[in-house]
C-alpha positions in Angstrom: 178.8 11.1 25.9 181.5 10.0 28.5 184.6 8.4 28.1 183.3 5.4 29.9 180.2 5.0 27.4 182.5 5.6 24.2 184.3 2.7 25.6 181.7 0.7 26.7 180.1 1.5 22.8 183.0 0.5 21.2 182.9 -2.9 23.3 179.0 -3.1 22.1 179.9 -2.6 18.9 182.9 -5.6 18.7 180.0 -7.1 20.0 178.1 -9.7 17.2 174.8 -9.8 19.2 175.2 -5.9 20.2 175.8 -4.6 17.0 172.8 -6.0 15.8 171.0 -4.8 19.3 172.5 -1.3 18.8 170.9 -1.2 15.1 167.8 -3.0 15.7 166.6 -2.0 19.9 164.3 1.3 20.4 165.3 2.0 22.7 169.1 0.7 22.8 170.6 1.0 26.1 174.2 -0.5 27.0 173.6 -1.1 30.4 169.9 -2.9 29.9 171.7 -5.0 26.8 173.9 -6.4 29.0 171.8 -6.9 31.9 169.4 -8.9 29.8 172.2 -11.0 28.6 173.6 -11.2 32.5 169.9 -12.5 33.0 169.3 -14.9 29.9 173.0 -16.5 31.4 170.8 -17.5 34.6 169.4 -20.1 32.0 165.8 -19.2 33.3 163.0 -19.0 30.2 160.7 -16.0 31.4 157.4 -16.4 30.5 156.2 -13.2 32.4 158.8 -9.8 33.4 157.5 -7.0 35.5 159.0 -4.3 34.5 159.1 -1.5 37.4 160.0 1.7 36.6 160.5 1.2 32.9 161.2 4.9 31.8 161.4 5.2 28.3 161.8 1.3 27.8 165.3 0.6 27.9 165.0 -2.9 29.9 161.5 -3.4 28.7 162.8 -3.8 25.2 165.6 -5.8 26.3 164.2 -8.4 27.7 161.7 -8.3 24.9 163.9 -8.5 22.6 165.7 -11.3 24.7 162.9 -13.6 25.7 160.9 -13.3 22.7 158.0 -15.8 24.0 157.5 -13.7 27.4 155.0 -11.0 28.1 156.3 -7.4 29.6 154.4 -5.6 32.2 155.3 -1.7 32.4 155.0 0.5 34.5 155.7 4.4 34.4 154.8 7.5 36.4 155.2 10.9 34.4 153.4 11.2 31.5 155.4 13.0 28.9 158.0 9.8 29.8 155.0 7.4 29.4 154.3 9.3 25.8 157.7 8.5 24.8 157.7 4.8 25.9 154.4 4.0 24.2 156.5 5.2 21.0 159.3 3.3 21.9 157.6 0.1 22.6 154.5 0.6 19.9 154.7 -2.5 17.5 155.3 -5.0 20.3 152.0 -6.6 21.2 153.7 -8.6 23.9 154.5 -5.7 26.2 151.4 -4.1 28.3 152.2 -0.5 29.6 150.4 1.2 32.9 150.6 4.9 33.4 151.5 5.0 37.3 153.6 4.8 40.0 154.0 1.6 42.2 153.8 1.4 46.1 152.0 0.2 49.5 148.8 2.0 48.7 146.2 3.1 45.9 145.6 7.0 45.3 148.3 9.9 44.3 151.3 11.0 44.9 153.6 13.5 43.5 156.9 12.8 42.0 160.0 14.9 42.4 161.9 15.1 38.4 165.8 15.6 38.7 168.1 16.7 36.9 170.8 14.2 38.1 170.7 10.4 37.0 172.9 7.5 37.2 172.1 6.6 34.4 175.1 8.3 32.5 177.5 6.7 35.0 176.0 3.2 34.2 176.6 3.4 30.1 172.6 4.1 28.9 172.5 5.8 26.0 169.5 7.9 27.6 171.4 10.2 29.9 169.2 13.2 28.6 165.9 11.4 30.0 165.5 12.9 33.8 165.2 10.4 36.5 162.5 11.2 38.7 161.2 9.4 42.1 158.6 9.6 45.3 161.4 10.8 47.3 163.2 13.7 47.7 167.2 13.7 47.0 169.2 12.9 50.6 171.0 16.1 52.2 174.5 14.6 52.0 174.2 13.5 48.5 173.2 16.2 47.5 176.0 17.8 48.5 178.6 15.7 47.4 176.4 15.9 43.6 175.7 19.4 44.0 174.2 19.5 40.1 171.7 17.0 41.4 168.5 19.1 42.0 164.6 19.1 41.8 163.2 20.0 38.3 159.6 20.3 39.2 156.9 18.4 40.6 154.2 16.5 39.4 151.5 14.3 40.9 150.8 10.7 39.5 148.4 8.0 39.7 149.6 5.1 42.6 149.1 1.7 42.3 149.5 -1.4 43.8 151.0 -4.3 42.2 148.5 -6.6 44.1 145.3 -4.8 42.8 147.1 -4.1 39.4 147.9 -7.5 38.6 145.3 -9.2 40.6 143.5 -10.6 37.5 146.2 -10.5 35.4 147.6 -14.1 34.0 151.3 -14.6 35.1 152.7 -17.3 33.6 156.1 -18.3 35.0 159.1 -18.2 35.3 158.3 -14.4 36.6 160.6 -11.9 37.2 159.8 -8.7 39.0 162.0 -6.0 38.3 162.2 -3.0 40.2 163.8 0.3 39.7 162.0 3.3 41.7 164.5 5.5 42.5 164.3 4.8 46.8 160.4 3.9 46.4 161.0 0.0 45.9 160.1 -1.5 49.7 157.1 0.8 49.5 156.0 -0.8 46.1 156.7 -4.6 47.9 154.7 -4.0 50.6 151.7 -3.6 47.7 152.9 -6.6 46.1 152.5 -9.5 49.0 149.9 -11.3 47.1 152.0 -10.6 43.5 155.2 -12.0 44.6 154.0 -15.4 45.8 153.5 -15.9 42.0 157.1 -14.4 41.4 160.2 -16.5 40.8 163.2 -14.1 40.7 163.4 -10.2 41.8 165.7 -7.8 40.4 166.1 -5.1 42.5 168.1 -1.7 42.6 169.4 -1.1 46.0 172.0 1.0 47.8 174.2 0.9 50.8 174.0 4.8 50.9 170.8 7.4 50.4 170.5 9.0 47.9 166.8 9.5 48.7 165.4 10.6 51.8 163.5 7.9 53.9 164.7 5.1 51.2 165.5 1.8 52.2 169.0 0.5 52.4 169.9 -3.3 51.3 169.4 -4.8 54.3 166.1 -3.6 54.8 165.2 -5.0 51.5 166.8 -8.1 52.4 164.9 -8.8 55.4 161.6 -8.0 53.5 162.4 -10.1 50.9 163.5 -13.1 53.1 160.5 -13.1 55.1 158.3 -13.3 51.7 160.4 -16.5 50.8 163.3 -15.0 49.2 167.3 -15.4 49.3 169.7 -13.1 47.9 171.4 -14.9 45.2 174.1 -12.1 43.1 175.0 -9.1 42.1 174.3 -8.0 38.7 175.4 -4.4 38.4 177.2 -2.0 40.5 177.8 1.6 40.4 180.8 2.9 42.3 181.2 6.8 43.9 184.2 9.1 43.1 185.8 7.0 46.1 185.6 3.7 44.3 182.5 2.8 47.3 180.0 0.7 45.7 177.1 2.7 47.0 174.4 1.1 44.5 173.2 -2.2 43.2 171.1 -4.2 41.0 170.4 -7.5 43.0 168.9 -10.9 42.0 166.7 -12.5 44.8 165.4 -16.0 44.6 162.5 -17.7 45.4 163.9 -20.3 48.5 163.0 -23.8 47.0 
């Protein structure tokens, strides 16, 4: 563990609400604690969350745990992750978990596994769990994260959201969140139909690839915006070695 997390632990920990999280969660991850507290502050009660990219459950079970009357859709690629999620979140009848990747189209793909994740630079808990994604790693940040590197590949069931959750009962408020390591326009463009039923989209974006052929913010933006959405805040950041904010988690709002 780094500095930064002991830090952000012991702040947890001061914490009424996250010490009990910290005992209680399975998965307990600091960053998804205090995004779903950042989110329950919007004053929104979520009856529905899409959960995109829920590796081994950290948000899923935060929100969860944080909107107690909503229902959790999950999805998750790689298997062996997938084993450990339905482990995690086993016990928690609200919560509904798919085996597959999201994007534009219906079939396979394969998925790149690194050995590099933000996810130790953004206080989780989890930093041992690989992040994995459609795409492969960008020349140039690869270079500048040289110990960022393909672990293997593996090929994945893809789904749409549309044909996924076609029949499915969304109640709202809905929120659709979406973390696919560079893959998340590709997984819009399969939910059209899905997000006309959506009320708020959280979104991890960057302003510098880290994948190749992944969408920067403003191309999300402009997607998003002609589908009826405005950009409302930033939730999360992550800073480079030059203090650059290279990556965030954005809310998006359905325009009244």
């Amino acid at each position: 563990m780094k500095i930064n997390q002991i830090l952000d632990l012991v702040k947890v920990l001061k914490d009424k609400e996250g010490r009990k999280a910290f005992s209680n969660w399975k998965p307990f991850s600091i960053s998804s604690f205090y995004m779903a507290r950042r989110i329950k502050n919007l004053g929104i009660p979520f009856k529905t969350i899409i959960d995109g990219g829920a590796n081994i459950g950290q948000f899923s079970r935060s929100v969860a745990e944080t909107f107690p009357e909503a229902r959790v859709i999950a999805f998750e690629p790689l298997p062996d992750i997938t084993e450990i999620l339905k482990k995690n979140l086993s016990g928690s009848p609200k919560i509904k978990l798919i085996s597959s990747a999201l994007g534009s189209k219906s079939g396979k793909i394969t998925f790149h596994r690194n050995t590099h994740s933000h996810s130790s630079s953004v206080s989780s808990l989890n930093e041992k769990y690989q992040s994995s994604s459609a795409l492969p790693f960008n020349k140039d940040y690869q270079k500048q994260f040289p110990e960022a590197r393909n672990a293997g590949d593996v090929e994945v069931p893809l789904v749409t959201l549309d044909e996924v959750l076609e029949k499915e009962t969304l109640e709202g408020p809905v929120l659709l969140k979406l973390d696919l390591q560079g893959f998340e326009l590709e997984a819009l463009r399969g939910g059209v139909k899905t997000l006309r039923k959506v009320d708020f989209i959280l979104i991890e974006t960057v302003f510098k690839p880290i994948y190749e052929g992944e969408a920067l913010f403003p191309e999300i933006e402009d997607f998003l915006r002609s589908e009826g959405f405005q950009f409302v805040q930033v939730l999360d950041f992550y800073k480079n070695d030059q203090e650059e904010i290279v990556q965030i988690d954005a809310l998006f709002q359905r325009s009244k």
